[in-house]
Every structure is written in C-alpha cells, then in structure tokens.
ROVEX-434815 format. One record per residue: x, y, z of N, C-alpha, C in turn; residue in three letters. Coordinates in Angstrom, 1 decimal. Example, Ala and Ser with C-alpha at 12.3 -4.5 7.8 and 13.67 -1.06 7.14 Angstrom:
<nodes>
NODE     npx     npy     npz    capx    capy    capz     cpx     cpy     cpz  residuo
NODE    13.2    -5.7     7.8    12.3    -4.5     7.8    13.2    -3.3     7.8      ALA
NODE    12.8    -2.2     7.1    13.7    -1.1     7.1    12.9     0.0     7.9      SER
</nodes>
This chain:
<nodes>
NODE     npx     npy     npz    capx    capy    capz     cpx     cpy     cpz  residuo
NODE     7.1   -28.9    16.2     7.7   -28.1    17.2     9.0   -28.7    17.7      UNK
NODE     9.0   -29.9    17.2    10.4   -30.6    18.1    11.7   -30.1    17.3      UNK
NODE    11.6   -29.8    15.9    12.3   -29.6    15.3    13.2   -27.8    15.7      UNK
NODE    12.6   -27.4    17.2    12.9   -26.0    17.2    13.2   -26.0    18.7      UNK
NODE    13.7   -25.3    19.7    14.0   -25.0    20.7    14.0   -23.8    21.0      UNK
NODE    12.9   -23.1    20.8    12.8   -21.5    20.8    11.7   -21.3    21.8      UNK
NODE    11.6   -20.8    23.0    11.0   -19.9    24.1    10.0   -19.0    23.8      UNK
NODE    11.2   -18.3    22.2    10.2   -17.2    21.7     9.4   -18.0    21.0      UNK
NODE     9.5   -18.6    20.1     8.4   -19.6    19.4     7.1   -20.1    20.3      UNK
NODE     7.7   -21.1    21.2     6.5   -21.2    22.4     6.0   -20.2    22.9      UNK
NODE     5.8   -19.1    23.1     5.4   -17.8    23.5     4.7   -17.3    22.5      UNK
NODE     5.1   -17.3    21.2     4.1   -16.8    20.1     3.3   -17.8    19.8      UNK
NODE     2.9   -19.2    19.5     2.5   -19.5    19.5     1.3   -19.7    20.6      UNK
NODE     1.7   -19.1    21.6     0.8   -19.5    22.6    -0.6   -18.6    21.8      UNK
NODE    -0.9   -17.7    21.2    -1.4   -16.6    20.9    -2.0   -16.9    19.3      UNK
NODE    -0.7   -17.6    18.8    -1.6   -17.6    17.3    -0.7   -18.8    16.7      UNK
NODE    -1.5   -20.0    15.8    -0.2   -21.0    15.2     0.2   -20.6    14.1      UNK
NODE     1.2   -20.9    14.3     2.5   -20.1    13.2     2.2   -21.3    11.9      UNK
NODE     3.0   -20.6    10.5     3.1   -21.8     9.4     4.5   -21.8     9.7      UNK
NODE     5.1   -23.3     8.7     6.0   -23.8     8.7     6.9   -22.7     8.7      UNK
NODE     7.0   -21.9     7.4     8.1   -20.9     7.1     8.1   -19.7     8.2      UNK
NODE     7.0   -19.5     8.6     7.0   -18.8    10.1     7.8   -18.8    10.9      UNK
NODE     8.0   -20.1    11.5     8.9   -20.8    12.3    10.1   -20.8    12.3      UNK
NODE    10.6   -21.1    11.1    11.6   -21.1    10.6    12.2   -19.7    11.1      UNK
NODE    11.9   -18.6    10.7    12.3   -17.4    10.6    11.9   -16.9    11.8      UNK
NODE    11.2   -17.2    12.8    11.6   -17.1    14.5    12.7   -17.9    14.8      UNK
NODE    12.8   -19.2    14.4    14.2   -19.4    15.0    15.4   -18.9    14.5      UNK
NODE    15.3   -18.1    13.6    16.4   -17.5    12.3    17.0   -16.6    13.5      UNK
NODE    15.8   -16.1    14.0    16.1   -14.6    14.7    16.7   -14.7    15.7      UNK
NODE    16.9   -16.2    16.4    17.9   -16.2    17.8    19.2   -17.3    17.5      UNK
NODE    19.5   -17.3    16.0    20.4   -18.0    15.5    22.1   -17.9    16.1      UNK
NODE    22.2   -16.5    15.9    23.1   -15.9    16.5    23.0   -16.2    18.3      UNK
NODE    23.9   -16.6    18.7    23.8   -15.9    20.6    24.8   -15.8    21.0      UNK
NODE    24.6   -15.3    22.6    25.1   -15.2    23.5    25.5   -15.4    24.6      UNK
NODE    25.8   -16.1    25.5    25.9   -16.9    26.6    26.5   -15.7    27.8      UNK
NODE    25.6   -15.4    28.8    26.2   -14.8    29.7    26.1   -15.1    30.7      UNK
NODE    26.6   -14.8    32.0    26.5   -14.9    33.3    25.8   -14.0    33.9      UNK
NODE    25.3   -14.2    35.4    24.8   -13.6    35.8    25.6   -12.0    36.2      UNK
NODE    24.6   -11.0    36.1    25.3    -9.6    36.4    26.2    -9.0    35.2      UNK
NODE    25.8    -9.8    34.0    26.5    -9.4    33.2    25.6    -8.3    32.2      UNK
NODE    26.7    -7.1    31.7    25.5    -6.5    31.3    25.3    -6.4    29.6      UNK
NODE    23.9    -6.7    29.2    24.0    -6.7    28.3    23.5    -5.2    26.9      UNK
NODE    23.5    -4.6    28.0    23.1    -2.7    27.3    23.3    -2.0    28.6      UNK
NODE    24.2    -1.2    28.0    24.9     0.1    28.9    24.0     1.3    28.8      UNK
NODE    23.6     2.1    29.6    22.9     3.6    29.8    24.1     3.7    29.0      UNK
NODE    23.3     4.7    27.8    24.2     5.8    26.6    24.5     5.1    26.0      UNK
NODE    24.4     3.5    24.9    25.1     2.5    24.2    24.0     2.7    23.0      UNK
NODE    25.0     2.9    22.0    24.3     3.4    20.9    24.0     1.7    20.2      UNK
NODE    22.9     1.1    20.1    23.0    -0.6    19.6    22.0    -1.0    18.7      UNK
NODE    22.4    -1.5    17.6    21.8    -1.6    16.0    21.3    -3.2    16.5      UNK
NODE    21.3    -4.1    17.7    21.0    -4.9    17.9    18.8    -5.0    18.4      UNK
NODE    18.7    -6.2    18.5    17.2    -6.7    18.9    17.6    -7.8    19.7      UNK
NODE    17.3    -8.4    20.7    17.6    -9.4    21.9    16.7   -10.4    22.0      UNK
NODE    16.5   -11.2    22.0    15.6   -12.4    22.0    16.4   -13.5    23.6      UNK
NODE    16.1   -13.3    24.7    16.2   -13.5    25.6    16.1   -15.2    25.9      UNK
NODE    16.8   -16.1    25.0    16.1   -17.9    25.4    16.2   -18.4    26.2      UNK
NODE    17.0   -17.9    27.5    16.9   -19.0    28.3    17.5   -17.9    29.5      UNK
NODE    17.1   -18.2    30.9    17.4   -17.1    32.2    16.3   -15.5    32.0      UNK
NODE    16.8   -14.6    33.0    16.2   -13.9    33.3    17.5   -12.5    33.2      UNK
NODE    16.5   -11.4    32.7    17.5   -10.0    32.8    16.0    -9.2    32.9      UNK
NODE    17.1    -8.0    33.9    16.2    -6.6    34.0    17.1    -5.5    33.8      UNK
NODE    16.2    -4.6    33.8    15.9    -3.3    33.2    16.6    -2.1    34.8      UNK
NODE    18.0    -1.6    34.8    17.8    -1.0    36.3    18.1     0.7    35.8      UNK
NODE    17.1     1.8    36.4    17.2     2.3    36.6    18.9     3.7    36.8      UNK
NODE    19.4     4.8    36.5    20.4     5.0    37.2    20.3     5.7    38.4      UNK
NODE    21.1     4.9    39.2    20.5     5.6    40.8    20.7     6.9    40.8      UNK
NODE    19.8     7.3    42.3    19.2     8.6    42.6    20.2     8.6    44.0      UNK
NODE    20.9     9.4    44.4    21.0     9.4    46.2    21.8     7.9    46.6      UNK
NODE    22.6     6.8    45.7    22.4     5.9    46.3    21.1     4.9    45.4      UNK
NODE    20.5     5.3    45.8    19.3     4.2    45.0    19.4     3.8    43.7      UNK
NODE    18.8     2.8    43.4    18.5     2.2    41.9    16.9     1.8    42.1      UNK
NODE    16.7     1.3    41.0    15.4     0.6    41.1    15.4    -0.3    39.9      UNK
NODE    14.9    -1.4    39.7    14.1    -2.1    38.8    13.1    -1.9    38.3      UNK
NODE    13.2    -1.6    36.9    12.0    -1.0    36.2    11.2    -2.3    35.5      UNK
NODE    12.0    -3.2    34.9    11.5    -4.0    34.2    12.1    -5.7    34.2      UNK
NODE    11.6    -6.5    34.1    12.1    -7.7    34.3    11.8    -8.5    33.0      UNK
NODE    12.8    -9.0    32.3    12.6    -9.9    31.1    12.7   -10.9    31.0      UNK
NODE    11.6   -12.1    30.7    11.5   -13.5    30.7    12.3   -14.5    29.8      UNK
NODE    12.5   -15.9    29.8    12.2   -16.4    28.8    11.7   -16.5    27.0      UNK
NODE    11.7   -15.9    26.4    10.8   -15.8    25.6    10.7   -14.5    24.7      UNK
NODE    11.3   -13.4    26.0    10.8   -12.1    25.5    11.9   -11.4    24.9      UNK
NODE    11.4   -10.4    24.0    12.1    -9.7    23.4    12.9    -8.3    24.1      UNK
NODE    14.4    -8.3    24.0    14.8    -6.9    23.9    14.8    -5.9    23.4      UNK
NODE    14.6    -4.6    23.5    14.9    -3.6    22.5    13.9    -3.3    21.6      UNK
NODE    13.0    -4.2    21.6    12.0    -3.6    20.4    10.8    -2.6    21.2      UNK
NODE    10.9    -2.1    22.4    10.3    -1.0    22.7    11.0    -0.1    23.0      UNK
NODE    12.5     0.0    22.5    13.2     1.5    22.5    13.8     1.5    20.9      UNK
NODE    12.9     0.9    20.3    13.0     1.3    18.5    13.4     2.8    18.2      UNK
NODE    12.8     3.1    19.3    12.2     5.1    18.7    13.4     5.9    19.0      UNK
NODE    14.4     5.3    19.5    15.5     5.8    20.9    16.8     5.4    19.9      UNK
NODE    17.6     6.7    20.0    19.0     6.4    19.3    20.3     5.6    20.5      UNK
NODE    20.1     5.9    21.2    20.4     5.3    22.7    19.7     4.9    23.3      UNK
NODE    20.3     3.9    24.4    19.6     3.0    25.3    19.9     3.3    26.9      UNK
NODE    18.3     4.2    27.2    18.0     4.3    28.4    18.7     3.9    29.3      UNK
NODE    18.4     2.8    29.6    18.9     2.0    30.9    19.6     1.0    30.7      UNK
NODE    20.2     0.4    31.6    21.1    -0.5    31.8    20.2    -1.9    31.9      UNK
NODE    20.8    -2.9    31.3    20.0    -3.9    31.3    21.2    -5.3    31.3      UNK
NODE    21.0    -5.5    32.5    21.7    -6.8    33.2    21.5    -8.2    33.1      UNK
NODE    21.7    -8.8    33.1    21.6   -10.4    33.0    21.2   -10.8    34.9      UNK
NODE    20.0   -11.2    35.3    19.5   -11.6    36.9    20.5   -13.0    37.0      UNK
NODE    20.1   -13.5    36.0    20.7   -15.4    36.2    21.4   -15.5    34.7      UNK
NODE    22.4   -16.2    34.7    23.1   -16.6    33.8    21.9   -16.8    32.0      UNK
NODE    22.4   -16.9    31.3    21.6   -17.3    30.3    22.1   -17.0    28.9      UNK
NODE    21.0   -17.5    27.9    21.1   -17.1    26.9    20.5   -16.3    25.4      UNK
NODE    21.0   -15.5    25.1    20.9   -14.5    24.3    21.2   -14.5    22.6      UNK
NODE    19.6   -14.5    22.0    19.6   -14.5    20.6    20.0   -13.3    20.1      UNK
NODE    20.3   -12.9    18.8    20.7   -11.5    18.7    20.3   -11.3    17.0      UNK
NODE    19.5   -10.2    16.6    19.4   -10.2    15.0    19.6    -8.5    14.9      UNK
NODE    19.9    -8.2    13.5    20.5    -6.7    13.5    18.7    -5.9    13.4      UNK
NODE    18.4    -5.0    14.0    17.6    -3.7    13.6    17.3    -3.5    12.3      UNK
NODE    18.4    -3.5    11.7    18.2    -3.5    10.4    16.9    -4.5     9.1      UNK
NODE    17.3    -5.9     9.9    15.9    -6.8     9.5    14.5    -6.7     9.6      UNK
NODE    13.8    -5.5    10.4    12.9    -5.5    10.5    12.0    -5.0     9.4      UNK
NODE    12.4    -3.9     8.5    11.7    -4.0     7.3    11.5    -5.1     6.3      UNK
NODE    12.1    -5.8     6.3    12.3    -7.0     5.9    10.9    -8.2     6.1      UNK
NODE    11.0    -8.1     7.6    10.1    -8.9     8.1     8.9    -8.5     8.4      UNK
NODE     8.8    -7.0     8.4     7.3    -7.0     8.1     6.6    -7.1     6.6      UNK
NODE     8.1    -7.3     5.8     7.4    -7.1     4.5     7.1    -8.5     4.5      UNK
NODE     8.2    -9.3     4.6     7.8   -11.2     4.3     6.8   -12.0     5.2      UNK
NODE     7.1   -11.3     6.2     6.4   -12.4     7.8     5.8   -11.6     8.4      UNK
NODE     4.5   -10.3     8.1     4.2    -9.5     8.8     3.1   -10.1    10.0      UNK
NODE     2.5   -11.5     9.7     2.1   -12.2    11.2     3.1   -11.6    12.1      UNK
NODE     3.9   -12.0    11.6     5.2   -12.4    13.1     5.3   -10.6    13.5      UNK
NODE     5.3   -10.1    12.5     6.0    -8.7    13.2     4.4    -8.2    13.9      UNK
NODE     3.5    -8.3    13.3     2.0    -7.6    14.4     1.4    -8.4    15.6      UNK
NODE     2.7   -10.0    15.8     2.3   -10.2    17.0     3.3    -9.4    18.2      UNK
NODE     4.3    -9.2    17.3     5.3    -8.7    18.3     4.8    -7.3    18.6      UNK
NODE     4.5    -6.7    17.7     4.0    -5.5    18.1     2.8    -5.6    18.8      UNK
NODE     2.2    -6.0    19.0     0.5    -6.5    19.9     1.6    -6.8    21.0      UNK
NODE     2.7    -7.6    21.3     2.7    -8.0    22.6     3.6    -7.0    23.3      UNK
NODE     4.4    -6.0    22.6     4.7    -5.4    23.2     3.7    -3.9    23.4      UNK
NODE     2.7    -4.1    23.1     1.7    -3.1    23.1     1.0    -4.0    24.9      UNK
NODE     1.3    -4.7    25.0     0.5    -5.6    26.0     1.7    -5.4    27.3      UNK
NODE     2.7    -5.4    27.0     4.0    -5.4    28.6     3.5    -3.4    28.6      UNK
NODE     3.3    -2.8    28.0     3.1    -1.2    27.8     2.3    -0.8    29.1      UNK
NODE     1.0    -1.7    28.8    -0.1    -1.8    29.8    -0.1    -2.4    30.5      UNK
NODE     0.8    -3.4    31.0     1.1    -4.1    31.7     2.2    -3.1    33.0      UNK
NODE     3.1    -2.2    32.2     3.9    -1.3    32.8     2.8    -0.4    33.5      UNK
NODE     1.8     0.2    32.5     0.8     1.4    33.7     0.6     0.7    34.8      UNK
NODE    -0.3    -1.0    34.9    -0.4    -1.8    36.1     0.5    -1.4    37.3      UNK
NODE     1.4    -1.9    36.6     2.9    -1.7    37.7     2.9    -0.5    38.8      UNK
NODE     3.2     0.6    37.4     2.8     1.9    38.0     1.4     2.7    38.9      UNK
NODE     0.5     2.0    39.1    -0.6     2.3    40.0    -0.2     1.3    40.9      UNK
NODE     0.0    -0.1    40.9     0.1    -0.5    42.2     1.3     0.3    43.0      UNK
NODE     2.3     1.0    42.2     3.4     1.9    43.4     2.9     2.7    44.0      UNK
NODE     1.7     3.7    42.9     1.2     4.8    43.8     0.2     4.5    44.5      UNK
NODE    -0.4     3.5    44.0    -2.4     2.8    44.9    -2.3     2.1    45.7      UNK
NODE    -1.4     1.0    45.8    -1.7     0.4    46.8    -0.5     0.2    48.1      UNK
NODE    -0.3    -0.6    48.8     0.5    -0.3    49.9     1.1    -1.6    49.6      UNK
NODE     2.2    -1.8    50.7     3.3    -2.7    50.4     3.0    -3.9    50.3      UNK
NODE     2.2    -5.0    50.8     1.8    -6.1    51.2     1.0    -6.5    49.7      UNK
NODE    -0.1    -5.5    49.2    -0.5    -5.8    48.0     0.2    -5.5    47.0      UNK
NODE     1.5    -4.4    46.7     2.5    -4.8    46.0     3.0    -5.9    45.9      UNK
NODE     3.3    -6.7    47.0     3.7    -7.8    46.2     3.2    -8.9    45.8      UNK
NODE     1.8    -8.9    46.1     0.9    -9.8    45.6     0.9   -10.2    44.4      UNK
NODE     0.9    -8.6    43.9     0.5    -8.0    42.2     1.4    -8.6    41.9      UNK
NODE     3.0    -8.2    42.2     4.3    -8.3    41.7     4.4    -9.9    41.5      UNK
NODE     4.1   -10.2    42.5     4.0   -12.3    42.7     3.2   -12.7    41.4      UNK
NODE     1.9   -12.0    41.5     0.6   -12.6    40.5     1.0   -12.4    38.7      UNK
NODE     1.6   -11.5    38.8     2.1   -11.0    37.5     3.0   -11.9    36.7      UNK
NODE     4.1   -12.0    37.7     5.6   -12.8    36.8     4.8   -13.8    37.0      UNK
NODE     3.9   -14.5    37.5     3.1   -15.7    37.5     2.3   -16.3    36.1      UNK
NODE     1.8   -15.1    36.1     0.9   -15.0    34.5     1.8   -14.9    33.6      UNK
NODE     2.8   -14.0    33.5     4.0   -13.6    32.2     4.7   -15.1    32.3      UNK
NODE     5.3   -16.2    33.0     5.7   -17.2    32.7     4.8   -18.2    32.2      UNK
NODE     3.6   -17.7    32.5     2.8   -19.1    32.3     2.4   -19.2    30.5      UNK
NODE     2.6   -18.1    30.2     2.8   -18.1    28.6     3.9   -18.9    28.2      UNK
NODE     5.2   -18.9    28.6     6.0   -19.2    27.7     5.8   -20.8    28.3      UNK
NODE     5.4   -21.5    29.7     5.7   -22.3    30.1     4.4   -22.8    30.3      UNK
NODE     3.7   -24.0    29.1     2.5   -24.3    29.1     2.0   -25.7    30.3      UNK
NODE     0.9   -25.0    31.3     0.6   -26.1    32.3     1.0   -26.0    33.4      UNK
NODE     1.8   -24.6    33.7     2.7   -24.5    34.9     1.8   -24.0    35.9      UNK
NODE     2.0   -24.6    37.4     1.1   -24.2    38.0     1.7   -23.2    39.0      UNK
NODE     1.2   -23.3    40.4     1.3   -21.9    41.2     2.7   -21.8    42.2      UNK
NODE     3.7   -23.1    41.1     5.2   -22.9    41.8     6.2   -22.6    40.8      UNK
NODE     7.2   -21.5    40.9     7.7   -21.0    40.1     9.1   -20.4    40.4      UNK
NODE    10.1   -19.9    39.3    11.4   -19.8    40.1    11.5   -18.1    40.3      UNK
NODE    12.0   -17.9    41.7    12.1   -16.6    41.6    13.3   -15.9    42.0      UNK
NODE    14.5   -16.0    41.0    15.5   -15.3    41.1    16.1   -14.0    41.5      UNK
NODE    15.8   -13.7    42.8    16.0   -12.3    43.4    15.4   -12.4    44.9      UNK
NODE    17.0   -12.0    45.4    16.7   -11.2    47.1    15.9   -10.6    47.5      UNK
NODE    15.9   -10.5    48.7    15.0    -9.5    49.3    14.9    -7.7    48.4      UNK
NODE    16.4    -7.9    48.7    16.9    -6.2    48.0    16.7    -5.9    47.3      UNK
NODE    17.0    -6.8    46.0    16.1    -6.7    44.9    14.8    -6.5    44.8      UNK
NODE    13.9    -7.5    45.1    12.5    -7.2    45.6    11.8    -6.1    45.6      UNK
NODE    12.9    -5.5    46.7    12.6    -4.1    47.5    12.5    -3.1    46.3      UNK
NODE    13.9    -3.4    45.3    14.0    -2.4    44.2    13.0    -2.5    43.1      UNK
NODE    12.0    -3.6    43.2    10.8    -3.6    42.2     9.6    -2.7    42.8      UNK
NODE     9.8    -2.9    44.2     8.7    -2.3    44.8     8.8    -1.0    45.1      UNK
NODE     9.9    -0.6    45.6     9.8     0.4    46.2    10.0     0.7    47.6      UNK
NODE    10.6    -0.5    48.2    10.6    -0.6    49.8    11.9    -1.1    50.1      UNK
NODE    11.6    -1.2    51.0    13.4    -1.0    51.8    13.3    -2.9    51.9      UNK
NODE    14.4    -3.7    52.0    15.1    -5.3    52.4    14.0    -5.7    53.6      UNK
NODE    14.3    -4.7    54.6    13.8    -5.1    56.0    12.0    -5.5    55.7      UNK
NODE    11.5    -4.4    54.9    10.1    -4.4    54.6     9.4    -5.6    53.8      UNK
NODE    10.6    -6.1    52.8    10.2    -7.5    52.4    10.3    -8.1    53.0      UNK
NODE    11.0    -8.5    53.4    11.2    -9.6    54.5    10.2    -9.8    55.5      UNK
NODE     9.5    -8.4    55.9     8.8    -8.7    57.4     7.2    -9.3    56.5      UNK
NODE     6.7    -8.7    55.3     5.9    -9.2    54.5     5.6   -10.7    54.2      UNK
NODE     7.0   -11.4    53.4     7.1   -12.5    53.0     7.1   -13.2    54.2      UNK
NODE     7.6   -12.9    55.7     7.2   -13.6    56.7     5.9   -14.2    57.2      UNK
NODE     4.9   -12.6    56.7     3.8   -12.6    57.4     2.8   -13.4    56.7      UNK
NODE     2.9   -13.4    54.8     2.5   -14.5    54.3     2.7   -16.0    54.1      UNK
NODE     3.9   -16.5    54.9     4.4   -17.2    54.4     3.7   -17.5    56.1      UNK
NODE     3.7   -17.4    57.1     2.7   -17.7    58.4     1.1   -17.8    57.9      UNK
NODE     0.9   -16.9    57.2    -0.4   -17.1    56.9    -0.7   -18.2    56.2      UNK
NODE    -0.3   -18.9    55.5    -0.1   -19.8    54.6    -0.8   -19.2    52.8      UNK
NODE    -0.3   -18.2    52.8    -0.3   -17.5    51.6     0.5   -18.3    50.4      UNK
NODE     1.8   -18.0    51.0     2.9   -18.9    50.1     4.1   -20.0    50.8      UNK
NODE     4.5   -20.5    50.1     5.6   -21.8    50.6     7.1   -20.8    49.6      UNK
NODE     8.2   -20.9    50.5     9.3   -20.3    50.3     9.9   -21.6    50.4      UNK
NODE    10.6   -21.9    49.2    11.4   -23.2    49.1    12.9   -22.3    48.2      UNK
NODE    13.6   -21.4    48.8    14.4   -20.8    47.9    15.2   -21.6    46.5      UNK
NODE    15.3   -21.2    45.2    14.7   -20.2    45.0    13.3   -19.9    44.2      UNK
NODE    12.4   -20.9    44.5    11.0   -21.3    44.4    10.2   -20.5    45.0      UNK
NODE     9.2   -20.0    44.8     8.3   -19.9    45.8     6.6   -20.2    44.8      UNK
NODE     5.8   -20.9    46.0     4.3   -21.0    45.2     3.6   -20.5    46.3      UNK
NODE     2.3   -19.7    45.5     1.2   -19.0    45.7     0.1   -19.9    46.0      UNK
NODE    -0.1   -20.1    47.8    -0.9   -21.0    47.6    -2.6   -20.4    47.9      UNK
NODE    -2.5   -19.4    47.7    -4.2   -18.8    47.9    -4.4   -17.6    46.8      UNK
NODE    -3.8   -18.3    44.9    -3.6   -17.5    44.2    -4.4   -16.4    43.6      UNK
NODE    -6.0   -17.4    43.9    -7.3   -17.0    43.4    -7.7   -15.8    44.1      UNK
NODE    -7.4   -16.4    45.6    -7.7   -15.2    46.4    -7.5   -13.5    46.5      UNK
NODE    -5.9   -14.2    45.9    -4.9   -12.8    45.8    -5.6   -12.1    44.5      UNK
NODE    -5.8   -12.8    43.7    -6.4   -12.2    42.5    -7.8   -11.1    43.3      UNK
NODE    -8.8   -12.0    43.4    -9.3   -11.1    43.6    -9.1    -9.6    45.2      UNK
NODE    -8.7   -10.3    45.9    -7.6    -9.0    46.6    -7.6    -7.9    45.8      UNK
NODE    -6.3    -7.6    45.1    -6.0    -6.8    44.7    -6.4    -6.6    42.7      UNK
NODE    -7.4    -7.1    42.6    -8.1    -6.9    41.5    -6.9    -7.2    40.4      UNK
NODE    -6.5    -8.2    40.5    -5.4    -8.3    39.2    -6.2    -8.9    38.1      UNK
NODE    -5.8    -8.0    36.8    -5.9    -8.9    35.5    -4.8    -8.6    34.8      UNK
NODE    -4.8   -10.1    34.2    -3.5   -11.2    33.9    -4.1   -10.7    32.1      UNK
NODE    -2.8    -9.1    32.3    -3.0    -8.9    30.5    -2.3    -9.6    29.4      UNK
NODE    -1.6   -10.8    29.7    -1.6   -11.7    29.0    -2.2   -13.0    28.8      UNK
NODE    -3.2   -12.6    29.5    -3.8   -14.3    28.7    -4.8   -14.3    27.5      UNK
NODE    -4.3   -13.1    27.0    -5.1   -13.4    25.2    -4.5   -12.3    24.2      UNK
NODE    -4.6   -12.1    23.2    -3.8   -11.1    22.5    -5.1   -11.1    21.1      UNK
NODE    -5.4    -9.5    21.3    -6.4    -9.3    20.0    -5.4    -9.6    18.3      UNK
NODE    -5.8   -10.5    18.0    -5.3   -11.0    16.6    -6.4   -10.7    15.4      UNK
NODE    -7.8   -10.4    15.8    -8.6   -10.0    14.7    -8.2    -8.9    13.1      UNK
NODE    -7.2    -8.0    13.6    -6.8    -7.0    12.4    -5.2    -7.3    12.2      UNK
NODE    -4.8    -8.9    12.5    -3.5    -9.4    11.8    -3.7   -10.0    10.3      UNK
NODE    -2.8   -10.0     9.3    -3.2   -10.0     7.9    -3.7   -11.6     7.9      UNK
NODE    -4.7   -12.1     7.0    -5.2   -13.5     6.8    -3.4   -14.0     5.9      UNK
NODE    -3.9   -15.5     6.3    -3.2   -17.4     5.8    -3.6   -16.9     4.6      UNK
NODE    -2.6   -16.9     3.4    -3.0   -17.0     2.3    -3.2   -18.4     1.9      UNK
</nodes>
C-alpha cells in the first residue's frame, strides 16, 4: 500500500483486497489530475463530458438549478469517490458539480471502461456495487426530507457523512471535518440558515455535539442512531457474485 496514494484504493479496499496488478490500474485511473479551488466548477448543467472523476483529495457537490431563487444540494462527494459514473446513461450532465474545498481531481476517459471490465472486472463490479449502494443511500436521504422533521434531518445528515468517511478513513472516530455553513446545510436539508442554526444550538447545549469550526464530533452517536433508525449502507458491500482470484 505504501507504494500508492490513492483514497480510491483505500476505499476499495476497505470492501475486498485487491492483487498487485489491480492496484496498479486503480492508481492508473487518477494518474491524470486536477488541482482546483474551492467553488470551482468541475461539470456545468448541459456539458457534454467523455470524462470519469476520481475525486483524491477535498470535497465537491452536486447543486441543483435554482427554482425562485433557491438551489439545493443534492449530493456530496468524498474523498475517494467516484464522479460520473452514475450519469453513464446521460449524454449531458445534469447538474452542476462544484468543488466545496479546494482539491484534487483524477480524470480517465469513458472510453476505458470496456476495457476494464474486460481486464479488471473485480474492480469494475465493485464500482458498480458501490455505486448501487450511494443509489440507496440517495432513497435514505429522500425519506428523511419527506419523514422526518428538521432536528432528525440533521442527525441522519451528521450520521451519514460520518459513516461515508469512515470508509475511506480507517479508525476514525466521532470527530470529523465539516466543510459547509449554515446555508449550505440548510441547502442539504431543506431549511432555511436561521433553522440550522437554532438546531445546532440546541444540540450543541444538549451536549449532542462539540462545534470546534470546521470540526464537529457526535458525542451521543449511538444514540442518534438509534433515534432516527439510521443504517450505515456502507459498512459492507455484497461481493458473493464478483468473478473468483484466478
């Protein structure tokens, strides 16, 4: 492993150990990069792009085109995770997809993918398994907007990026970085600045969580779990019908 500095590597591995030449050809895939800044965007609504994004280092999301004024945040991308490979099916790209914190960006052509499921098809049925897992992880999202109310929204929302880092970042416990304002926040949830705020207040009196900007840890995480009935759809990945180690 020393021999590699790949996010995405640590992340697939978390799930299944790779062979040598495996490896290899995950780091092949973020050979290419990018360096951006924060707010930089890296796919425009209507951008026709033969590219795949391997996300190595910082954070980008997914925004919505405003309605009235509004925007929203639909999706948040980690460390580790892949761009674009769940708008395969799309000749254009949906939404706009921004850079939250500065970082860095692997890049391989669309074109390689037949390729790789012919040579490395481990690698391509875990990517597809995990992006079959953010899918279900997106319904989640979507009932806690319409099910639950604002306070357990953000529990979920807290409990989740919680679980999705702790893949890529092995041993990490219940303090973590969390790059985004109130307003932002608000645009994951669905609530107005004022509404976060009076929330994060009221847990952060309760001794729920410790706000050490731009840190925050969960200090009654168990709890929250069972609260709002969260399961953490990443802490295992069905690998039973991936092809056998020759």
């Amino acid at each position: 492993m020393s021999r590699y500095s790949s996010s995405l590597l640590i992340r697939l591995e978390r799930y299944l150990p790779l062979q040598e030449a495996e490896r290899e050809t995950v780091a092949s895939l973020e050979k290419s990069e990018l360096r951006l800044d924060k707010g930089d965007i890296l796919l425009d609504r209507g951008q026709i792009s033969n590219q795949i994004y391997v996300l190595k280092s910082g954070w980008a999301v997914v925004r919505t085109q405003p309605s009235r004024g509004l925007s929203s945040i639909a999706r948040i991308y980690l460390p580790g995770e892949v761009i674009g490979f769940a708008e395969l099916g799309l000749l254009e790209t949906p939404h706009t997809v921004s850079m939250q914190t500065s970082g860095i960006v692997g890049t391989f052509d669309k074109d390689q993918l037949p390729k790789l499921w012919l040579e490395h098809p481990r690698i391509m049925s875990l990517l597809t398994a995990l992006s079959s897992l953010d899918q279900i992880a997106m319904r989640d999202q979507i009932f806690t907007l319409t099910r639950l109310d604002a306070r357990d929204r953000l529990m979920y929302f807290l409990l989740s990026l919680r679980s999705r880092l702790a893949v890529s970042i092995m041993g990490m416990g219940d303090r973590f970085h969390l790059p985004f304002n109130q307003q932002e926040i608000g645009d994951v949830l669905g609530i107005t600045s004022v509404y976060v705020n009076k929330i994060l207040r009221q847990l952060s009196e309760d001794g729920d969580i410790e706000i050490d900007r731009p840190y925050i840890r969960l200090a009654k995480r168990e709890e929250w779990i069972r609260h709002v009935n969260f399961i953490d759809r990443f802490a295992e990945v069905d690998t039973s019908w991936f092809p056998k180690v020759a």
